[in-house]
HTML snippet that shows the backbone in 3Dmol.js (N, CA, C, O; Angstrom):
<script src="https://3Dmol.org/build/3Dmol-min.js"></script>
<div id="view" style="width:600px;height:400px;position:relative"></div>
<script>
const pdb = `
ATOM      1  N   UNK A   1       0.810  -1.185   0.000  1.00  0.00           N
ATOM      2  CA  UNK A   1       0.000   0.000   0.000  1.00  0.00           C
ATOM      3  C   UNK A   1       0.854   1.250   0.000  1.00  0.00           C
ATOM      4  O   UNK A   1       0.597   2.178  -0.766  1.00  0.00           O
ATOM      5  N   UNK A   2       1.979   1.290   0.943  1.00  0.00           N
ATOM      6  CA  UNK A   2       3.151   2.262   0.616  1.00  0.00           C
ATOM      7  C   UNK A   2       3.623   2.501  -0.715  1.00  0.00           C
ATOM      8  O   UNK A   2       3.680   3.587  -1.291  1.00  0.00           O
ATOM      9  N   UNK A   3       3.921   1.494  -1.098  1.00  0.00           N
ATOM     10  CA  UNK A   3       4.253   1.724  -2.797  1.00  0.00           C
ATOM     11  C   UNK A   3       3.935   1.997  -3.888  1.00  0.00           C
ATOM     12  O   UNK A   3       4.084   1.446  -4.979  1.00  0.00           O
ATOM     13  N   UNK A   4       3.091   3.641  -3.275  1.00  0.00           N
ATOM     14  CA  UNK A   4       2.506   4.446  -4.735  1.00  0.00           C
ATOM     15  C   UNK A   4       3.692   4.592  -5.702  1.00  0.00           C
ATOM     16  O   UNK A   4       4.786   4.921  -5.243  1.00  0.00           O
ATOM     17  N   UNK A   5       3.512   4.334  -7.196  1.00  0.00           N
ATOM     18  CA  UNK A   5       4.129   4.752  -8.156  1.00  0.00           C
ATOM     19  C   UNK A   5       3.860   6.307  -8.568  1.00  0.00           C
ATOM     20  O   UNK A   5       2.989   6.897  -9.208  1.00  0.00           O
ATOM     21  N   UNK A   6       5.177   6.710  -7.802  1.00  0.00           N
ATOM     22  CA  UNK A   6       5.136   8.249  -8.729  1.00  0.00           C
ATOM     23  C   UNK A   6       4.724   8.494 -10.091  1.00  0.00           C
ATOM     24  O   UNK A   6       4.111   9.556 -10.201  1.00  0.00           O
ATOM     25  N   UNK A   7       4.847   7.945 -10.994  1.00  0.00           N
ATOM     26  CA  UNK A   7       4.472   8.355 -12.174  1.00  0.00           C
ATOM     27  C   UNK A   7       2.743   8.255 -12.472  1.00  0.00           C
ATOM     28  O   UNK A   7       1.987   8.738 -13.316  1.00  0.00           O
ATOM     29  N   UNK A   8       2.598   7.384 -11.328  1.00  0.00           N
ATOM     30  CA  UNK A   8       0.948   7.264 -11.430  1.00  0.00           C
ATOM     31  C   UNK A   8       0.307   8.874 -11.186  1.00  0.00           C
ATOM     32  O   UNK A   8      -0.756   9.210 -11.707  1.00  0.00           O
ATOM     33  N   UNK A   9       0.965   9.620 -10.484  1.00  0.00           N
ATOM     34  CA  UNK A   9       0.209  10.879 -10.027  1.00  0.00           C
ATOM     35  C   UNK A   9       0.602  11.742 -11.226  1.00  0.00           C
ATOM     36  O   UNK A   9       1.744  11.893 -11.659  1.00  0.00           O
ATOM     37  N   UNK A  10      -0.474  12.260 -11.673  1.00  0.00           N
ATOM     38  CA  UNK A  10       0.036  13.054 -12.855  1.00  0.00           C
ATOM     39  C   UNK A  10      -1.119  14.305 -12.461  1.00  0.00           C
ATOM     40  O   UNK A  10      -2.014  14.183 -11.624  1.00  0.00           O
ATOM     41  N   UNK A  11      -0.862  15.432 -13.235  1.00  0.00           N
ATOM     42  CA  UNK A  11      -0.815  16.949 -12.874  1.00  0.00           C
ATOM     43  C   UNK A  11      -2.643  16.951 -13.565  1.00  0.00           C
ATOM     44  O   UNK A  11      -3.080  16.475 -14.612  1.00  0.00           O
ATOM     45  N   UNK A  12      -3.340  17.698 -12.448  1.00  0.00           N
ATOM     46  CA  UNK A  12      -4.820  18.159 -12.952  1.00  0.00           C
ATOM     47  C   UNK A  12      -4.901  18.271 -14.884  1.00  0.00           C
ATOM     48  O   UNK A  12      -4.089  18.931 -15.531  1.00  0.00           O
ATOM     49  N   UNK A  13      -5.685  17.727 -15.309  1.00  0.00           N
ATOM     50  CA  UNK A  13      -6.240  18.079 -16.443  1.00  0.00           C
ATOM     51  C   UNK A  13      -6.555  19.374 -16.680  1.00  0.00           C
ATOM     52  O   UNK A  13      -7.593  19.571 -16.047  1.00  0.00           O
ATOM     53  N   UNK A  14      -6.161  20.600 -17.372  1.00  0.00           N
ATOM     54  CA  UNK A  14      -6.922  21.276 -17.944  1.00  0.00           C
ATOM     55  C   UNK A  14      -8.282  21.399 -18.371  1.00  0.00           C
ATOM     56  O   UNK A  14      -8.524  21.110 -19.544  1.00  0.00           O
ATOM     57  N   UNK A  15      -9.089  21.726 -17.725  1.00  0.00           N
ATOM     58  CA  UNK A  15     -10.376  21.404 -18.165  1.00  0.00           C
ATOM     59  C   UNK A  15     -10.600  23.209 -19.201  1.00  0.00           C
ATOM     60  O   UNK A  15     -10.027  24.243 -18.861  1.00  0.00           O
ATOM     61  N   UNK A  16     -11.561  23.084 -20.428  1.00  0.00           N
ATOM     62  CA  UNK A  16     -11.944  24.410 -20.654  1.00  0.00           C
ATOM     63  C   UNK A  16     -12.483  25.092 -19.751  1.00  0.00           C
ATOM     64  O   UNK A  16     -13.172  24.696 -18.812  1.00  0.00           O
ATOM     65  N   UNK A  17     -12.055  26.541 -20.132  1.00  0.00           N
ATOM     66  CA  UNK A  17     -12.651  27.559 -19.144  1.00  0.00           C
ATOM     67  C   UNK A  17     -14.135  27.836 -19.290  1.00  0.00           C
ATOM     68  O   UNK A  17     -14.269  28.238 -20.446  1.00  0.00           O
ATOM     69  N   UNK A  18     -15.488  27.816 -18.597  1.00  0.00           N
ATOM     70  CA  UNK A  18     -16.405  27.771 -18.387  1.00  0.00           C
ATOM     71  C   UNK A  18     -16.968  29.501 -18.681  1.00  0.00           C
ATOM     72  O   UNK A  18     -18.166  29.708 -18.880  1.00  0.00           O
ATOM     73  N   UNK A  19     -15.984  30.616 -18.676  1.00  0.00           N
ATOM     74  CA  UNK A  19     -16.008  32.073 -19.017  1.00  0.00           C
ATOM     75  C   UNK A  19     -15.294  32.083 -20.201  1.00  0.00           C
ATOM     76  O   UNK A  19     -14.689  33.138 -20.395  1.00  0.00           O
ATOM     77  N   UNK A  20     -15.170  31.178 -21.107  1.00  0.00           N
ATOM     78  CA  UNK A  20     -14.644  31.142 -22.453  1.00  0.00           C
ATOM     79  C   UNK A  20     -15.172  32.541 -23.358  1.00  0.00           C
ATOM     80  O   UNK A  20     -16.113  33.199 -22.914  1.00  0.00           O
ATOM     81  N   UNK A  21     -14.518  32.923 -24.605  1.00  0.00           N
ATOM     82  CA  UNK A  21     -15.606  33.749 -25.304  1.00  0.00           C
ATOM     83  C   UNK A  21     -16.853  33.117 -25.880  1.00  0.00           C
ATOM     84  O   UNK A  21     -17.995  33.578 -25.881  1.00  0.00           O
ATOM     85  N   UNK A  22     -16.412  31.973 -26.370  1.00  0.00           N
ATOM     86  CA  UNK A  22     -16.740  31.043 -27.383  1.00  0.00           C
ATOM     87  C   UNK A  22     -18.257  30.704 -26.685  1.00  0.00           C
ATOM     88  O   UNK A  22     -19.206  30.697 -27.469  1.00  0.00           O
ATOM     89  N   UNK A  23     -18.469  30.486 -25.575  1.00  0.00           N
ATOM     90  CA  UNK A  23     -19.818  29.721 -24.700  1.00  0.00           C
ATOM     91  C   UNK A  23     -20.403  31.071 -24.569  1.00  0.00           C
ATOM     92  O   UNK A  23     -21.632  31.136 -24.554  1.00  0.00           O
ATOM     93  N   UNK A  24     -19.625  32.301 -24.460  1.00  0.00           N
ATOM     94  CA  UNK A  24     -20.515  33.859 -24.460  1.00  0.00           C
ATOM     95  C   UNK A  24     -20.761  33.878 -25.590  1.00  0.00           C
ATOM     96  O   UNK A  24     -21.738  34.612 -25.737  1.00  0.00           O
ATOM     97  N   UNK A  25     -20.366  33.401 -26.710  1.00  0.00           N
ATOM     98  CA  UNK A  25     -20.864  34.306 -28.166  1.00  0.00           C
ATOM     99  C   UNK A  25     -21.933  33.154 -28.291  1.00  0.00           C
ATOM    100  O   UNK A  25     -23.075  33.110 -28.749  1.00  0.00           O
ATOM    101  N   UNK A  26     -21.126  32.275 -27.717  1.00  0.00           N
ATOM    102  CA  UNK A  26     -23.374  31.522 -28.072  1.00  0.00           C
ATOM    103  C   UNK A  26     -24.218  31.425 -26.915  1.00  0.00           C
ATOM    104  O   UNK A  26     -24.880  30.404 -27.100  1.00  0.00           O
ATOM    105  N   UNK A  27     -24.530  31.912 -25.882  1.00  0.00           N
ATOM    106  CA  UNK A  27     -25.307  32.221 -25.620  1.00  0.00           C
ATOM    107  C   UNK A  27     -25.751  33.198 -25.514  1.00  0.00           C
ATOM    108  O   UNK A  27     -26.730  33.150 -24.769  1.00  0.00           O
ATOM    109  N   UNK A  28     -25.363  34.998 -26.225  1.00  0.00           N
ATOM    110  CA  UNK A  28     -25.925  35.803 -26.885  1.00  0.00           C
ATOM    111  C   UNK A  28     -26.443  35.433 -28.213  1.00  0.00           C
ATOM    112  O   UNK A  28     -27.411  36.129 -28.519  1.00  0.00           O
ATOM    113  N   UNK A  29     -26.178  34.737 -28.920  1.00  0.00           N
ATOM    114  CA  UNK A  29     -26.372  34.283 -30.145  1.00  0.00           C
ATOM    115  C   UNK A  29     -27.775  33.811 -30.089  1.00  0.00           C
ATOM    116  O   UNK A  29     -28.666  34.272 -30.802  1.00  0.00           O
ATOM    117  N   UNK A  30     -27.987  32.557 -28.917  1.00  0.00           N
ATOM    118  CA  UNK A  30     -29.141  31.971 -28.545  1.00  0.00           C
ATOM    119  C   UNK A  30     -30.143  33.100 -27.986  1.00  0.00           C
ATOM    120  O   UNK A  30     -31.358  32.909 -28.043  1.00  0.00           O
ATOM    121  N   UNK A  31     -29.633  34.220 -27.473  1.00  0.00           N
ATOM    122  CA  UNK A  31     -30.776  35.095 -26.794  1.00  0.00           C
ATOM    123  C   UNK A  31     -31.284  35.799 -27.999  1.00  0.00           C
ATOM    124  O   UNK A  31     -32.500  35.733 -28.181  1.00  0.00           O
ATOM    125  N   UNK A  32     -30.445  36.572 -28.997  1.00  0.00           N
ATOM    126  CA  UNK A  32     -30.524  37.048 -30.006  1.00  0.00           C
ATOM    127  C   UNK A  32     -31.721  36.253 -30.715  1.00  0.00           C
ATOM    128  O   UNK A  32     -32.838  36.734 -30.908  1.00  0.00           O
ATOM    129  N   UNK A  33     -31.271  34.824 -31.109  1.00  0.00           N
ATOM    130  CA  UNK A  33     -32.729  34.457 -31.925  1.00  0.00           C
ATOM    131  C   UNK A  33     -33.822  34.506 -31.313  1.00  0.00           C
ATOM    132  O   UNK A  33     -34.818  35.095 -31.731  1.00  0.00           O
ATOM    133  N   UNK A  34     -33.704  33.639 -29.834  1.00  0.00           N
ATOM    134  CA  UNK A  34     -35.196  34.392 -28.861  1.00  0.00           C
ATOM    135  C   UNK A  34     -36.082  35.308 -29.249  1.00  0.00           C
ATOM    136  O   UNK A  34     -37.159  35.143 -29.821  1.00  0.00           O
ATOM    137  N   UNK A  35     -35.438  36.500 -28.824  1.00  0.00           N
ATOM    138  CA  UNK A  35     -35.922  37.896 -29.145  1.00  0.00           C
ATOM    139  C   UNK A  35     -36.137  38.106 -30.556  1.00  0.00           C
ATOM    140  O   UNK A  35     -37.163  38.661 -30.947  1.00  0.00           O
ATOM    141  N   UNK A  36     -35.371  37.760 -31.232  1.00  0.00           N
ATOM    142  CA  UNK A  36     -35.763  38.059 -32.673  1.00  0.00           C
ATOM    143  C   UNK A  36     -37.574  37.278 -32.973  1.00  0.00           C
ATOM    144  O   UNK A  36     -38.577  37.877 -33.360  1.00  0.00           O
ATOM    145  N   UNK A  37     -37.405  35.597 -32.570  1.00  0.00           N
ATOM    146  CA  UNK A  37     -38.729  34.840 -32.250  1.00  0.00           C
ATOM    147  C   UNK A  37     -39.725  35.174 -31.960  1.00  0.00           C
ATOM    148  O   UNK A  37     -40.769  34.833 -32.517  1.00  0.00           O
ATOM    149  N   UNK A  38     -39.547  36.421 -30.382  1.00  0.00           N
ATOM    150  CA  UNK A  38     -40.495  36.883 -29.438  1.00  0.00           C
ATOM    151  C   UNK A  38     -41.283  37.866 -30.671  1.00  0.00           C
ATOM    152  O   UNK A  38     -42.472  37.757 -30.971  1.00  0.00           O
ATOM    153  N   UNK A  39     -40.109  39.033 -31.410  1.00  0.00           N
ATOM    154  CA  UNK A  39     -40.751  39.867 -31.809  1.00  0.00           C
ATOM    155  C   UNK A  39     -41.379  39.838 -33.046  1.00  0.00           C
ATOM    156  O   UNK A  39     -41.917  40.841 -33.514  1.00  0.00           O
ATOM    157  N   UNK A  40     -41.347  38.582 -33.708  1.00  0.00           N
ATOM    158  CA  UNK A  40     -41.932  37.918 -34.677  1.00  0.00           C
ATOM    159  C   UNK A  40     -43.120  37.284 -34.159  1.00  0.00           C
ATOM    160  O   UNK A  40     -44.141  37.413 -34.834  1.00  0.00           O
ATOM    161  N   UNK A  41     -43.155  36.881 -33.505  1.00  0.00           N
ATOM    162  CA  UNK A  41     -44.390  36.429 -32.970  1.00  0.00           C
ATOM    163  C   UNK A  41     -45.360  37.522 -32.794  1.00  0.00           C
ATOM    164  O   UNK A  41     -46.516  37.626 -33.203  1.00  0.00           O
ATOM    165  N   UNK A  42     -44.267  38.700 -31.747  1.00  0.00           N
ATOM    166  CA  UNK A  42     -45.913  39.535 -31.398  1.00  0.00           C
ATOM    167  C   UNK A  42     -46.267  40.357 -31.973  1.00  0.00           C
ATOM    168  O   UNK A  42     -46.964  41.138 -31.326  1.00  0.00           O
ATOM    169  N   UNK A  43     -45.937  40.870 -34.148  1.00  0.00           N
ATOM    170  CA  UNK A  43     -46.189  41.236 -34.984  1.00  0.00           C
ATOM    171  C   UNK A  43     -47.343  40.542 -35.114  1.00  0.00           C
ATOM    172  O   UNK A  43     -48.510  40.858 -34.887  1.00  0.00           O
ATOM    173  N   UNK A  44     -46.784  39.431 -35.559  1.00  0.00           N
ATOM    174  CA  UNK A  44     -48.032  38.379 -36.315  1.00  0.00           C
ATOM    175  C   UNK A  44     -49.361  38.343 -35.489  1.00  0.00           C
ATOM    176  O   UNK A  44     -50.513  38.450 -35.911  1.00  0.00           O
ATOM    177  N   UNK A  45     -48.892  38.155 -34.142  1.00  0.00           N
ATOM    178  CA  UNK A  45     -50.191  37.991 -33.149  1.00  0.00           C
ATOM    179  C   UNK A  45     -50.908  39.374 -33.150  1.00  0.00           C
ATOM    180  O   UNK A  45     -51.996  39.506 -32.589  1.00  0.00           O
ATOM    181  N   UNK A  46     -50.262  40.438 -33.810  1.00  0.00           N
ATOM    182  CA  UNK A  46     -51.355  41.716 -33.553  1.00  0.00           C
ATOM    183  C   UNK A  46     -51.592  41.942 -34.607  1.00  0.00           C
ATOM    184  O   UNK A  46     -52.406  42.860 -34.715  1.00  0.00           O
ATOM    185  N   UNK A  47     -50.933  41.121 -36.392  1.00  0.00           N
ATOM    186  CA  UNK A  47     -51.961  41.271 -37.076  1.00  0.00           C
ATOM    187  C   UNK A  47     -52.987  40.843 -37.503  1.00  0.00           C
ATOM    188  O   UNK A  47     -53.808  41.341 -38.272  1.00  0.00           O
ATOM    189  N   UNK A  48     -52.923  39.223 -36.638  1.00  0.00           N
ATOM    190  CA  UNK A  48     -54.250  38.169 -36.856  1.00  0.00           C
ATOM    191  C   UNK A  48     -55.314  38.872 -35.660  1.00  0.00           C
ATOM    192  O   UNK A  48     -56.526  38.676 -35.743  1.00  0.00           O
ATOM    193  N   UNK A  49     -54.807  39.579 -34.719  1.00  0.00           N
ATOM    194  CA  UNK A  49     -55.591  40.101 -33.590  1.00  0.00           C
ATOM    195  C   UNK A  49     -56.817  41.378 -34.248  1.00  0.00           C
ATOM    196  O   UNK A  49     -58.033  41.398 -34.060  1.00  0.00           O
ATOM    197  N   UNK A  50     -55.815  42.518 -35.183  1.00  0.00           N
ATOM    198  CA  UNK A  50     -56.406  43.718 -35.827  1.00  0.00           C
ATOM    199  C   UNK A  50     -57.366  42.596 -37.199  1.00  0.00           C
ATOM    200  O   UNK A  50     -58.495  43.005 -37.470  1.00  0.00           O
ATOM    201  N   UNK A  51     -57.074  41.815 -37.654  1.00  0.00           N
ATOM    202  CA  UNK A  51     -57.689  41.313 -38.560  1.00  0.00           C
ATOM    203  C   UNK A  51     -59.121  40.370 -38.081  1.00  0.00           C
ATOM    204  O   UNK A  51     -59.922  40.002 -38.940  1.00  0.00           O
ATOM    205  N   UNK A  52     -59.295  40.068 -36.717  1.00  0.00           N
ATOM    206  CA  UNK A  52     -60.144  39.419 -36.290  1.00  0.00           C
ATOM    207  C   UNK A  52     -60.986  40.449 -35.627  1.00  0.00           C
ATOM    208  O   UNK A  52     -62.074  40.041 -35.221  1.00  0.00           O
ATOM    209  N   UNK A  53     -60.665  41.869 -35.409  1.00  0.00           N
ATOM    210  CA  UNK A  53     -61.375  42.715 -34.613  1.00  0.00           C
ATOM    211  C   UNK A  53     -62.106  43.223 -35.920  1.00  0.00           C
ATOM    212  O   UNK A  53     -63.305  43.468 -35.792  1.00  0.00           O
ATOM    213  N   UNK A  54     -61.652  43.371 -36.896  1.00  0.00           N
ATOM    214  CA  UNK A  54     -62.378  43.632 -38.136  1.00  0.00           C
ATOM    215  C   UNK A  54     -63.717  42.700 -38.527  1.00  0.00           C
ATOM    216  O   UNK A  54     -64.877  43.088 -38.390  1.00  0.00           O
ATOM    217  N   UNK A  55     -63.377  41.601 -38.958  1.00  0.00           N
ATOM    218  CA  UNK A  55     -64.221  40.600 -38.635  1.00  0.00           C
ATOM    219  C   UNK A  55     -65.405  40.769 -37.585  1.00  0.00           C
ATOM    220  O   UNK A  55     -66.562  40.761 -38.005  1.00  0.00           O
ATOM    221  N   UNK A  56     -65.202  40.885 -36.549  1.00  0.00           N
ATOM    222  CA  UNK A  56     -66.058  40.614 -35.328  1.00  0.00           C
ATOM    223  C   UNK A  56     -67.138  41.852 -35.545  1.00  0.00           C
ATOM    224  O   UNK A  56     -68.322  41.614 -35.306  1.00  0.00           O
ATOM    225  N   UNK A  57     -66.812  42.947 -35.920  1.00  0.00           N
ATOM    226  CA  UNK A  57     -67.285  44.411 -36.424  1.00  0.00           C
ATOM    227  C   UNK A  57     -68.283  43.863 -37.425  1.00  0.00           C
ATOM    228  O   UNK A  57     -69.419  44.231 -37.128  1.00  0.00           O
ATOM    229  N   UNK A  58     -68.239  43.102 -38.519  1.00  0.00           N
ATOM    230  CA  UNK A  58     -69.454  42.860 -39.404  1.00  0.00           C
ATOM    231  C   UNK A  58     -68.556  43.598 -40.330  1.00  0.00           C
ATOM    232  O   UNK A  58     -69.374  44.401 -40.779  1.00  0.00           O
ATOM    233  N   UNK A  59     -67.434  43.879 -40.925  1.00  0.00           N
ATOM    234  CA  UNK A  59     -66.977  44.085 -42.263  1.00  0.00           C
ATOM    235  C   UNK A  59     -66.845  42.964 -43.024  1.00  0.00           C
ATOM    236  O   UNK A  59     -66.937  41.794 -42.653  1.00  0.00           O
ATOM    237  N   UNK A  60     -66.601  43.436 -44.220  1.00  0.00           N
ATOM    238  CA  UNK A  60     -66.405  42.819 -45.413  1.00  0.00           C
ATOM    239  C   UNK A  60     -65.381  42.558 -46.107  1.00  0.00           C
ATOM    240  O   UNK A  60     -65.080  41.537 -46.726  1.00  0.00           O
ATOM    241  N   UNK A  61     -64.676  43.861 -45.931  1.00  0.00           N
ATOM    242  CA  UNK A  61     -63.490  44.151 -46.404  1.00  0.00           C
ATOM    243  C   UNK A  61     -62.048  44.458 -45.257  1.00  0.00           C
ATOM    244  O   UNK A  61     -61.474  45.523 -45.031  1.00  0.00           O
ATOM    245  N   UNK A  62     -61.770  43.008 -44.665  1.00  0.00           N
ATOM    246  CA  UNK A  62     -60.630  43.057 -43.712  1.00  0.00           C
ATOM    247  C   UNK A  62     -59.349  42.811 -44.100  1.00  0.00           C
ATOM    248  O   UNK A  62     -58.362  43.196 -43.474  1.00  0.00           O
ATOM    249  N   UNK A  63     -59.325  42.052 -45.325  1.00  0.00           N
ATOM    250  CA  UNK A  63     -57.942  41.826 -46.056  1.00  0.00           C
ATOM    251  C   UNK A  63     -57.262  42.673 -46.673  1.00  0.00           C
ATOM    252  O   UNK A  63     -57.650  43.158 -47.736  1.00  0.00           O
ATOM    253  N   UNK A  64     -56.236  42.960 -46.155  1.00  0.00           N
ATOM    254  CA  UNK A  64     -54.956  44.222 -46.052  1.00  0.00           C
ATOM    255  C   UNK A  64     -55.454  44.324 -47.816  1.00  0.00           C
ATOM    256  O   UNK A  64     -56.162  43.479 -48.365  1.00  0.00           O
ATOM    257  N   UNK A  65     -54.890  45.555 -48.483  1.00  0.00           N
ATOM    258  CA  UNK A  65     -55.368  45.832 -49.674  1.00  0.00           C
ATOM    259  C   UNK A  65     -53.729  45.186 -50.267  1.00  0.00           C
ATOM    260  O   UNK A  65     -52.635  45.026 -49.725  1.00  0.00           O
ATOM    261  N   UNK A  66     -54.146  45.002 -51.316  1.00  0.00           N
ATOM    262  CA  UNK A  66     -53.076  44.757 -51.970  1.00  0.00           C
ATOM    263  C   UNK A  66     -52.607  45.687 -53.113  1.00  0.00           C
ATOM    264  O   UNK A  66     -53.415  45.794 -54.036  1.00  0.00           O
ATOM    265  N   UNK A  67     -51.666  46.252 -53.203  1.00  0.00           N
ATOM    266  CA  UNK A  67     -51.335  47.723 -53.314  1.00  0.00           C
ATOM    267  C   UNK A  67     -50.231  47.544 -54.978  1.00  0.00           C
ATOM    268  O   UNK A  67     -49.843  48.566 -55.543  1.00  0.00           O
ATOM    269  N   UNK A  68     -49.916  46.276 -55.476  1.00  0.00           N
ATOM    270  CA  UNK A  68     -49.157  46.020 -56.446  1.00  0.00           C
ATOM    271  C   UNK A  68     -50.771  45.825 -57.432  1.00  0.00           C
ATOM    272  O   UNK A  68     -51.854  45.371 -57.065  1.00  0.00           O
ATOM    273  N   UNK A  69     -50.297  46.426 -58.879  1.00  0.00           N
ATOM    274  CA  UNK A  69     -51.107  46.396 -59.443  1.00  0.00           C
ATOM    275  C   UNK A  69     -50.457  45.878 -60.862  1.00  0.00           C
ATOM    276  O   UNK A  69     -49.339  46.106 -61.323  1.00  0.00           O
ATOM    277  N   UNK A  70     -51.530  45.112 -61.386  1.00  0.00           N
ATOM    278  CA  UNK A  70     -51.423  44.106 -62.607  1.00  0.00           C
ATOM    279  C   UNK A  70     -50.856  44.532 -63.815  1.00  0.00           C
ATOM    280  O   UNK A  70     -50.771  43.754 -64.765  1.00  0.00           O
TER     281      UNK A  70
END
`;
const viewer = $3Dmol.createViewer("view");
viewer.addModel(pdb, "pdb");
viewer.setStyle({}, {cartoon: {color: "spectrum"}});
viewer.zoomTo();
viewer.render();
</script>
């Protein structure tokens, strides 16, 4: 049991650094699409929202005009 082999003990591993840039640039990266997601979403949700309040009113004519002509 005395007779650890020195060479058996060898020096801590380097592990990567956990404050890397590399793990910061992606998880701004990941927040970035989030938000980009969020604010895509809550376009769309307020124009199916303005398009259903139209509707509910008794119009006829709720579909955005279409402004390119033939």
């Amino acid at each position: 049991m005395g007779d650890e082999d020195p060479r058996r003990e060898q020096a801590p591993r380097r592990t990567e650094d956990s404050q890397s840039p590399r793990s910061g640039l992606i998880g701004l990266i990941v927040v970035l699409c989030l938000v980009l997601g969020g604010l895509f979403l809550v376009h769309e949700l307020r124009n199916m929202s303005r398009l259903q309040d139209c509707v509910m009113q008794g119009r006829t004519n709720c579909s955005p005009a279409d402004s390119a002509t033939p």
